[in-house]
mmCIF file of the C-alpha atoms, coordinates in Angstrom:
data_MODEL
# 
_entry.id   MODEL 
# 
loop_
_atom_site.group_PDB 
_atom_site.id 
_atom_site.type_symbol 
_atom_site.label_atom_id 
_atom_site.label_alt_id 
_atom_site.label_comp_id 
_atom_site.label_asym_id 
_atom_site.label_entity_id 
_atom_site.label_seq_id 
_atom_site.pdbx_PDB_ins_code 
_atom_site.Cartn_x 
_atom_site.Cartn_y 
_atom_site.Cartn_z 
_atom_site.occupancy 
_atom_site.B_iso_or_equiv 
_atom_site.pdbx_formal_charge 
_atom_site.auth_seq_id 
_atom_site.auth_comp_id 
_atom_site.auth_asym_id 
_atom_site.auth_atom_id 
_atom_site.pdbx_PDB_model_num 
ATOM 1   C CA . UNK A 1 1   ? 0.000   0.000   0.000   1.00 0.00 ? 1   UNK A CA 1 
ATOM 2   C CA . UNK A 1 2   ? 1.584   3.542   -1.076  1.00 0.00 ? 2   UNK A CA 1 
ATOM 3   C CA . UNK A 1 3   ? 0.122   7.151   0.192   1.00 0.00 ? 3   UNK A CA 1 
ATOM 4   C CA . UNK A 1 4   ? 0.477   10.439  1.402   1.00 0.00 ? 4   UNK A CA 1 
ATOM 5   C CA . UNK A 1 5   ? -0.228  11.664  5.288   1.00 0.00 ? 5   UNK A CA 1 
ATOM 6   C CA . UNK A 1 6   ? -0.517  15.343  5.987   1.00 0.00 ? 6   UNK A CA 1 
ATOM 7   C CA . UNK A 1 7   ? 0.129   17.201  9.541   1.00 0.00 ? 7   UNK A CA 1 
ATOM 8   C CA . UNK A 1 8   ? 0.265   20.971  9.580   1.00 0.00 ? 8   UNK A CA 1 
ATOM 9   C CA . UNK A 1 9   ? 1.114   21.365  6.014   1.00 0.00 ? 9   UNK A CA 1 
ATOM 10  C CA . UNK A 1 10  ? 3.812   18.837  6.579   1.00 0.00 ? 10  UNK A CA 1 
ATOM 11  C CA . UNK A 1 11  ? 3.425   16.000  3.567   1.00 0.00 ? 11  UNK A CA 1 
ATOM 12  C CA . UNK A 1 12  ? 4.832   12.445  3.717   1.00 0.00 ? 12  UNK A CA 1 
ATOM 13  C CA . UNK A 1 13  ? 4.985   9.715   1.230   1.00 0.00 ? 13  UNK A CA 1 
ATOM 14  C CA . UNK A 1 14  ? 4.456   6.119   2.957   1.00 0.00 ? 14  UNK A CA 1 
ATOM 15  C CA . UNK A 1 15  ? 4.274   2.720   2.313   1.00 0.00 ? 15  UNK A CA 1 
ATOM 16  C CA . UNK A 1 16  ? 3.531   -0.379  4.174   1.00 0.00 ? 16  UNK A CA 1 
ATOM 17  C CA . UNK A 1 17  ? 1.060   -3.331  4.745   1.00 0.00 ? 17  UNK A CA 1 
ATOM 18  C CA . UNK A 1 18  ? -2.198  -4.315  5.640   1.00 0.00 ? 18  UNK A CA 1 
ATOM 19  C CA . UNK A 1 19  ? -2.194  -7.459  7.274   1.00 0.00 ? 19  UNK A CA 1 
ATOM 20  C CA . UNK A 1 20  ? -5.576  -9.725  7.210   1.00 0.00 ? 20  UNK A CA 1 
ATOM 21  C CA . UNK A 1 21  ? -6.088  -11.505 10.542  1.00 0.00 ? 21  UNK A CA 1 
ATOM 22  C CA . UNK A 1 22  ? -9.784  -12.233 9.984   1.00 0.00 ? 22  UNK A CA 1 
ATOM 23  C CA . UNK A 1 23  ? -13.112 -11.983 7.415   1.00 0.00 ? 23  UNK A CA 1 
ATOM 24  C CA . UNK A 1 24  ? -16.562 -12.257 8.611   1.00 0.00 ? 24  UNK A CA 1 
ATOM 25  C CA . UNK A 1 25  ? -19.132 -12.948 6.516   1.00 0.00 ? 25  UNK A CA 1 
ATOM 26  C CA . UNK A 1 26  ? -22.648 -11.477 7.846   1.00 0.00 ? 26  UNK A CA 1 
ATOM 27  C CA . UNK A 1 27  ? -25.518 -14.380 7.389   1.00 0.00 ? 27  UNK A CA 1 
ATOM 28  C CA . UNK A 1 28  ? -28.035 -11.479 7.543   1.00 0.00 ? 28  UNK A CA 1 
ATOM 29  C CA . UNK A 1 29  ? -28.021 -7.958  6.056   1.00 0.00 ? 29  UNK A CA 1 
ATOM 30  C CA . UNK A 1 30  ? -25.527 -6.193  8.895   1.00 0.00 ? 30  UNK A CA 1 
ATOM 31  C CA . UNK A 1 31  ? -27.623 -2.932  9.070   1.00 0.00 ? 31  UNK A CA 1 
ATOM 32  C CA . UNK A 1 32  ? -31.386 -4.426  8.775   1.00 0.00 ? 32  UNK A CA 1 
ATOM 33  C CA . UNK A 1 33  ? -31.113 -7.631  10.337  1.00 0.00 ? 33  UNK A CA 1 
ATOM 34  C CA . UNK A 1 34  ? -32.838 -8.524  7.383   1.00 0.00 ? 34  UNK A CA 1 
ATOM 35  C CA . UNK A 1 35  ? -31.725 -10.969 4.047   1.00 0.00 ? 35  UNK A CA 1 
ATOM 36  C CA . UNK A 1 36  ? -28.557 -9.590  1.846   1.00 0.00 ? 36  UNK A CA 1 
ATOM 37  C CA . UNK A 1 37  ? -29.915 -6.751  -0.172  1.00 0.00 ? 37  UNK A CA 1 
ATOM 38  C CA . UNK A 1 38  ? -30.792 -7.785  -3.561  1.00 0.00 ? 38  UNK A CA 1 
ATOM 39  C CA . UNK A 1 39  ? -27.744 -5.976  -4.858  1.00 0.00 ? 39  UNK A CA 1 
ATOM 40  C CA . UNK A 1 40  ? -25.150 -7.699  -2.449  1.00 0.00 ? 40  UNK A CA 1 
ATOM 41  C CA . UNK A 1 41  ? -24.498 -11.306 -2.699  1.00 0.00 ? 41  UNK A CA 1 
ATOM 42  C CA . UNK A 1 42  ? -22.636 -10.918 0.691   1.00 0.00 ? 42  UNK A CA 1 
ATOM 43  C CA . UNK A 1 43  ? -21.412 -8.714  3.248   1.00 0.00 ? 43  UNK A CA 1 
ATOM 44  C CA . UNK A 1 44  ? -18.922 -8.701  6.124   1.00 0.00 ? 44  UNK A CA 1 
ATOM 45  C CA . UNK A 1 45  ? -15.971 -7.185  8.085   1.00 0.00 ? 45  UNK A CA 1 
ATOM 46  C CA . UNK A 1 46  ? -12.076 -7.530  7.626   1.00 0.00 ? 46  UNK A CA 1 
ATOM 47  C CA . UNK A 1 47  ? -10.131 -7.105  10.880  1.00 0.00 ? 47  UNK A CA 1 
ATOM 48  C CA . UNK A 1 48  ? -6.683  -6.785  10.516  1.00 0.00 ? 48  UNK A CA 1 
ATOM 49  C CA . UNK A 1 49  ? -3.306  -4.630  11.345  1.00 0.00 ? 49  UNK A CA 1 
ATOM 50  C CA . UNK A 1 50  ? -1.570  -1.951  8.837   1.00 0.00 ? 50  UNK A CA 1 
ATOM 51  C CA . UNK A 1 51  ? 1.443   -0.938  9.274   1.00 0.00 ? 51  UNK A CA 1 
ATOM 52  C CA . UNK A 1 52  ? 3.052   1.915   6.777   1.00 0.00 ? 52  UNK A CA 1 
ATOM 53  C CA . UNK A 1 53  ? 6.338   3.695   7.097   1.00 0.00 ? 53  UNK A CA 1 
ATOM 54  C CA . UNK A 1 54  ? 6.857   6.985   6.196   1.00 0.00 ? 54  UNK A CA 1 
ATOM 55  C CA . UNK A 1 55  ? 9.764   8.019   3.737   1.00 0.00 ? 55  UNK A CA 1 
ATOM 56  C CA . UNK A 1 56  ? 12.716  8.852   6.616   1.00 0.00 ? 56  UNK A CA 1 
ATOM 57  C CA . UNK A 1 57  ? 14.575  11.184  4.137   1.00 0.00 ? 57  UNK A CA 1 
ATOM 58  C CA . UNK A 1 58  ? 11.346  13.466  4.693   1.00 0.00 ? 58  UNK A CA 1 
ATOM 59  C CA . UNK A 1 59  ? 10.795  16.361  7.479   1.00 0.00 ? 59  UNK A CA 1 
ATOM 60  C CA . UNK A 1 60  ? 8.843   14.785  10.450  1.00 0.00 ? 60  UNK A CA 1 
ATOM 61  C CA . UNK A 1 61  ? 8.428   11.244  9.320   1.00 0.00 ? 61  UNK A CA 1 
ATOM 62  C CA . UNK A 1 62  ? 7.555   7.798   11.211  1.00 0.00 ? 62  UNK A CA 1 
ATOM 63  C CA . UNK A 1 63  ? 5.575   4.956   11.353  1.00 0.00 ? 63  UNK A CA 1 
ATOM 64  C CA . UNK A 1 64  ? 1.812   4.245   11.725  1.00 0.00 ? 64  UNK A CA 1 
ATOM 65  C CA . UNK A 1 65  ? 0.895   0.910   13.246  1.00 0.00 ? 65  UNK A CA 1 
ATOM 66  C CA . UNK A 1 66  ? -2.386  0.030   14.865  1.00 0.00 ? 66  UNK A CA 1 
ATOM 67  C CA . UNK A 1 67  ? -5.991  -2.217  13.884  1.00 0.00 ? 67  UNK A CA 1 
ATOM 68  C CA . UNK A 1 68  ? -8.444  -1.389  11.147  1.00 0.00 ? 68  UNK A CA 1 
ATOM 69  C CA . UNK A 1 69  ? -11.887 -2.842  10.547  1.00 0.00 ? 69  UNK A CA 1 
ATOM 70  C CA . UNK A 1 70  ? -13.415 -2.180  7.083   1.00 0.00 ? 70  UNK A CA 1 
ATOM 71  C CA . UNK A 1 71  ? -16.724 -3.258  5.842   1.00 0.00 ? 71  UNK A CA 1 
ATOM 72  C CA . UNK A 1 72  ? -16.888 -4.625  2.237   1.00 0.00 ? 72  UNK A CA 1 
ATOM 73  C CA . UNK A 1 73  ? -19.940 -6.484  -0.059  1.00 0.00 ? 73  UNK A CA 1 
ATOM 74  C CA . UNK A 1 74  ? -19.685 -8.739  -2.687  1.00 0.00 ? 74  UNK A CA 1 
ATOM 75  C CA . UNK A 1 75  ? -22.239 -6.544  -4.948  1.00 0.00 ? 75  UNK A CA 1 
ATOM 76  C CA . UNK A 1 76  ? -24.826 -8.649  -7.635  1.00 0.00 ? 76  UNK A CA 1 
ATOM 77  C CA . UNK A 1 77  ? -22.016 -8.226  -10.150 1.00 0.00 ? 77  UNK A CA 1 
ATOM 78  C CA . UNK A 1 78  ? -19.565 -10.482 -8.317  1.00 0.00 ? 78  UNK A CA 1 
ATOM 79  C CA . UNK A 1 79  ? -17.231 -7.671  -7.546  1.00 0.00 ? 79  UNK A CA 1 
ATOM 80  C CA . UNK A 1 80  ? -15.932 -6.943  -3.786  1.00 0.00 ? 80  UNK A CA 1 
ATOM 81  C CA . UNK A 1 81  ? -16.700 -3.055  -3.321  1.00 0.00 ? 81  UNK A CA 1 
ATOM 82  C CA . UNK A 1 82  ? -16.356 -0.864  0.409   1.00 0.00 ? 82  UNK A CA 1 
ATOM 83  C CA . UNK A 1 83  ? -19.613 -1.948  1.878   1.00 0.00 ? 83  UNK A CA 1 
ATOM 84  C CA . UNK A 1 84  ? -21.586 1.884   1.230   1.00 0.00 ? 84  UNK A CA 1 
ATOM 85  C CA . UNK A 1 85  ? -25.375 0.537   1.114   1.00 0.00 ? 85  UNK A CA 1 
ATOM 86  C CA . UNK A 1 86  ? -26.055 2.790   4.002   1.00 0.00 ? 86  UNK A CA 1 
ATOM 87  C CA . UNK A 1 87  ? -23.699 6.010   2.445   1.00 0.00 ? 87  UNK A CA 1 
ATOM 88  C CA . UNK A 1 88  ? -26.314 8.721   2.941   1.00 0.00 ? 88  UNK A CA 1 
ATOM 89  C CA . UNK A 1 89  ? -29.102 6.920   3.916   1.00 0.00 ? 89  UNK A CA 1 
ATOM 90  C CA . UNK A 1 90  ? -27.781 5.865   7.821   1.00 0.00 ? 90  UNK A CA 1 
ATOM 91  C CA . UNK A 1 91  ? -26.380 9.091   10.043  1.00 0.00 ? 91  UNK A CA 1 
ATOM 92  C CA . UNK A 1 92  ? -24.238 6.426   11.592  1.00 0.00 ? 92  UNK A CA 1 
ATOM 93  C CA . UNK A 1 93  ? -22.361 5.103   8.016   1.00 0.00 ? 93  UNK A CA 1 
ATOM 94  C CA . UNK A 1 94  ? -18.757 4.616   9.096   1.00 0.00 ? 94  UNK A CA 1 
ATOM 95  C CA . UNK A 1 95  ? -15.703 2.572   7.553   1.00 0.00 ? 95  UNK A CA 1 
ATOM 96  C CA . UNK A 1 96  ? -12.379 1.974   7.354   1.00 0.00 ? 96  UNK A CA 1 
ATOM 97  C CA . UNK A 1 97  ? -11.777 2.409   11.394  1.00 0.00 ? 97  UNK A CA 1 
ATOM 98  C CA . UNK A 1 98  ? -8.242  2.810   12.057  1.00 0.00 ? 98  UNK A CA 1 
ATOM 99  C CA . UNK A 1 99  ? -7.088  2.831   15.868  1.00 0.00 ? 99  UNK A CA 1 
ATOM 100 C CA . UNK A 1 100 ? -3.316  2.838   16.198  1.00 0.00 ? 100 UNK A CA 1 
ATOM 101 C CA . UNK A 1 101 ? -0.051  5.038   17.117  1.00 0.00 ? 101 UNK A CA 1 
ATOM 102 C CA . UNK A 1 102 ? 2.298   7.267   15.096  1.00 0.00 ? 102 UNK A CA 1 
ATOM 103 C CA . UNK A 1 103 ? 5.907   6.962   16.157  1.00 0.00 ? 103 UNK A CA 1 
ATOM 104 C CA . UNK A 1 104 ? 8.765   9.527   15.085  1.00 0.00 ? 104 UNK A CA 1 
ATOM 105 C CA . UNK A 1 105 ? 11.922  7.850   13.344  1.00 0.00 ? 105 UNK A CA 1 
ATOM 106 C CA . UNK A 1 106 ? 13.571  10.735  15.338  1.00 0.00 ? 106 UNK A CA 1 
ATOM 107 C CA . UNK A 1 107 ? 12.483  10.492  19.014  1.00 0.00 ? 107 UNK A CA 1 
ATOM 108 C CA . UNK A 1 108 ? 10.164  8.340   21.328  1.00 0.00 ? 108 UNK A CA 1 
ATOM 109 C CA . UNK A 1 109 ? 7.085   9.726   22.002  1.00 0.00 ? 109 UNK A CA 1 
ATOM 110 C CA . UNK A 1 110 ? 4.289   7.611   20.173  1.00 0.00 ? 110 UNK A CA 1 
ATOM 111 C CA . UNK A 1 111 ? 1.319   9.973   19.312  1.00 0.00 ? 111 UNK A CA 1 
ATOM 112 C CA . UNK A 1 112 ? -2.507  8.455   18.938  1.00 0.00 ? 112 UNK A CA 1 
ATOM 113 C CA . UNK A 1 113 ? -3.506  8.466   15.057  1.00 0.00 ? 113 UNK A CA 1 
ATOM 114 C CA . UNK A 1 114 ? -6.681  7.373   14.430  1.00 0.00 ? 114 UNK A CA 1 
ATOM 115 C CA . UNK A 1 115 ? -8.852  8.224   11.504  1.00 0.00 ? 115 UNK A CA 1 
ATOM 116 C CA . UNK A 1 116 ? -11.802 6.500   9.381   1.00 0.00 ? 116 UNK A CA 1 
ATOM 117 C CA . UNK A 1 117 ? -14.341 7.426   6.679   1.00 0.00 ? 117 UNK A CA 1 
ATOM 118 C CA . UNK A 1 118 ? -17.113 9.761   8.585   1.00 0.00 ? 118 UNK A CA 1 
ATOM 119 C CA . UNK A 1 119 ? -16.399 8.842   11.878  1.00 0.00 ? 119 UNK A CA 1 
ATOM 120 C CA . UNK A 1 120 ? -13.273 8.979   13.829  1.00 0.00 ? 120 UNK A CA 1 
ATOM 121 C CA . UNK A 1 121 ? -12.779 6.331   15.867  1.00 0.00 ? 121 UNK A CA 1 
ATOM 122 C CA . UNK A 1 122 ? -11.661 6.536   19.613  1.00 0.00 ? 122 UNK A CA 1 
ATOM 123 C CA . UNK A 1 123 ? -11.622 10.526  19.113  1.00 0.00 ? 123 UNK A CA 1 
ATOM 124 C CA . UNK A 1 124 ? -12.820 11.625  22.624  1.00 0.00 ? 124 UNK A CA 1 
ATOM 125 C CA . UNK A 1 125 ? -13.931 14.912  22.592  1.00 0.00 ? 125 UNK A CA 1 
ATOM 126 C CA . UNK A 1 126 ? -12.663 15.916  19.568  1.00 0.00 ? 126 UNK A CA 1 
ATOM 127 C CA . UNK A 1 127 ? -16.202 14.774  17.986  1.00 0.00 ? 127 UNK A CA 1 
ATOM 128 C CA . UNK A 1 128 ? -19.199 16.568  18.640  1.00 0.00 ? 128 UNK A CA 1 
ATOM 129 C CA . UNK A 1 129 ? -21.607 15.694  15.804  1.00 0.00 ? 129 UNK A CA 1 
ATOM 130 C CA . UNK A 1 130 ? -24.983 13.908  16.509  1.00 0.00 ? 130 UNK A CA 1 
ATOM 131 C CA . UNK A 1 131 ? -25.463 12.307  13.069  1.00 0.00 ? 131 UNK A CA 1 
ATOM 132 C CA . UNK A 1 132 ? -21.738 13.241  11.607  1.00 0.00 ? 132 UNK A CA 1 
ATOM 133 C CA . UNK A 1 133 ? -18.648 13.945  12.497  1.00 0.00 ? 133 UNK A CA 1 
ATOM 134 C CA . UNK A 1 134 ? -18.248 17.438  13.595  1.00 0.00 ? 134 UNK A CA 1 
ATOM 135 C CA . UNK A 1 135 ? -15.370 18.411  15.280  1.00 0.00 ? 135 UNK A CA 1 
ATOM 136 C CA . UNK A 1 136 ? -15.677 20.719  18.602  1.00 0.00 ? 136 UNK A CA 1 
ATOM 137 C CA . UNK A 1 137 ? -14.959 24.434  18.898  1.00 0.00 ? 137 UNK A CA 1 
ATOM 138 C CA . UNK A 1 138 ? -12.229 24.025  20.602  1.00 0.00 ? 138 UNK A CA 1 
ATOM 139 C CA . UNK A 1 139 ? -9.898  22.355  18.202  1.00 0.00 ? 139 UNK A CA 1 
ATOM 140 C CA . UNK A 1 140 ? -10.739 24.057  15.235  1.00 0.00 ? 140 UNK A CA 1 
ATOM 141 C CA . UNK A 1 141 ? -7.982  26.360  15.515  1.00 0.00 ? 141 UNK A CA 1 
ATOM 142 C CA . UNK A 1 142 ? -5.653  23.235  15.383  1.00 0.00 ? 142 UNK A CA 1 
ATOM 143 C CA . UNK A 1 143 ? -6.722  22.995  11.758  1.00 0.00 ? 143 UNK A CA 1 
ATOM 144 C CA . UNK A 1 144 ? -9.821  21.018  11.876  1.00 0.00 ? 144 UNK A CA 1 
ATOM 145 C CA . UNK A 1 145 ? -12.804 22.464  9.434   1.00 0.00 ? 145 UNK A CA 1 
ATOM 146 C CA . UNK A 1 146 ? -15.619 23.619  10.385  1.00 0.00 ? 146 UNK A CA 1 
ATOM 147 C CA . UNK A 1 147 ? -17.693 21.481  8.196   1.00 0.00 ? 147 UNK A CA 1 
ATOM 148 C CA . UNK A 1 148 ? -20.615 24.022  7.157   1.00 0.00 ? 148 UNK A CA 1 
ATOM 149 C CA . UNK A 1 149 ? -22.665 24.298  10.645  1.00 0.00 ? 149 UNK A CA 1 
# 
């Protein structure tokens, strides 16, 4: 896996691994309770661990390491998508849950770094939405948007 993480304007190319430890496959629809949908011929969760090092020749680099849990569907077509049947529809659609550390290649000090689509998990008070994720006053001037309320 190859990307790009982004802290105070700082950029950082990184590469690394996700490491499957286990799939579950859902024997009834995960969000109704009810059958599959008619346009999923299954859905479930991956659990596993990522780990992805950041290019050491860059300013501020280090290593993420930590869990993620992402839902996925195996849509009518036959093709394995990011589980999204509740994408708009659900105010409490969340994926790709990421819980883990960031650790300096210069220095000690591990740093929480957890982020997800919609929802950020194990954020404390840092979310205040009801239906989204909103962050709170009080860290908006640490660069978080203020996403349109």
């Amino acid at each position: 896996m190859k990307g790009n993480s982004e802290v105070k304007g700082n950029l950082c190319n990184f590469e690394g691994t996700i490491t499957v430890e286990q799939v579950r496959v859902y024997k009834k629809n995960y969000h109704s309770g009810e059958d599959q949908p008619a346009n999923d011929k299954e859905q479930g969760l991956l659990i596993g661990k990522y780990h992805f090092k950041e290019n050491p020749k860059q300013k501020h680099s280090g290593v993420f390491k930590g869990y993620i849990v992402l839902a996925w569907r195996v849509a009518s077509d036959g093709k394995l998508k990011i589980e999204d049947n509740e994408f708009g529809v659900s105010d409490w659609y969340t994926n790709n849950q990421c819980v883990g550390t960031w650790s300096p290649v210069k220095g000690k000090k591990s740093k929480h770094a957890n982020w997800g689509e919609y929802r950020i998990p194990d954020s404390g008070d840092l979310d205040s939405g009801a239906g989204e994720f909103h962050p709170s006053a009080k860290y908006i001037k640490n660069g978080w948007i203020d996403l349109g309320r």
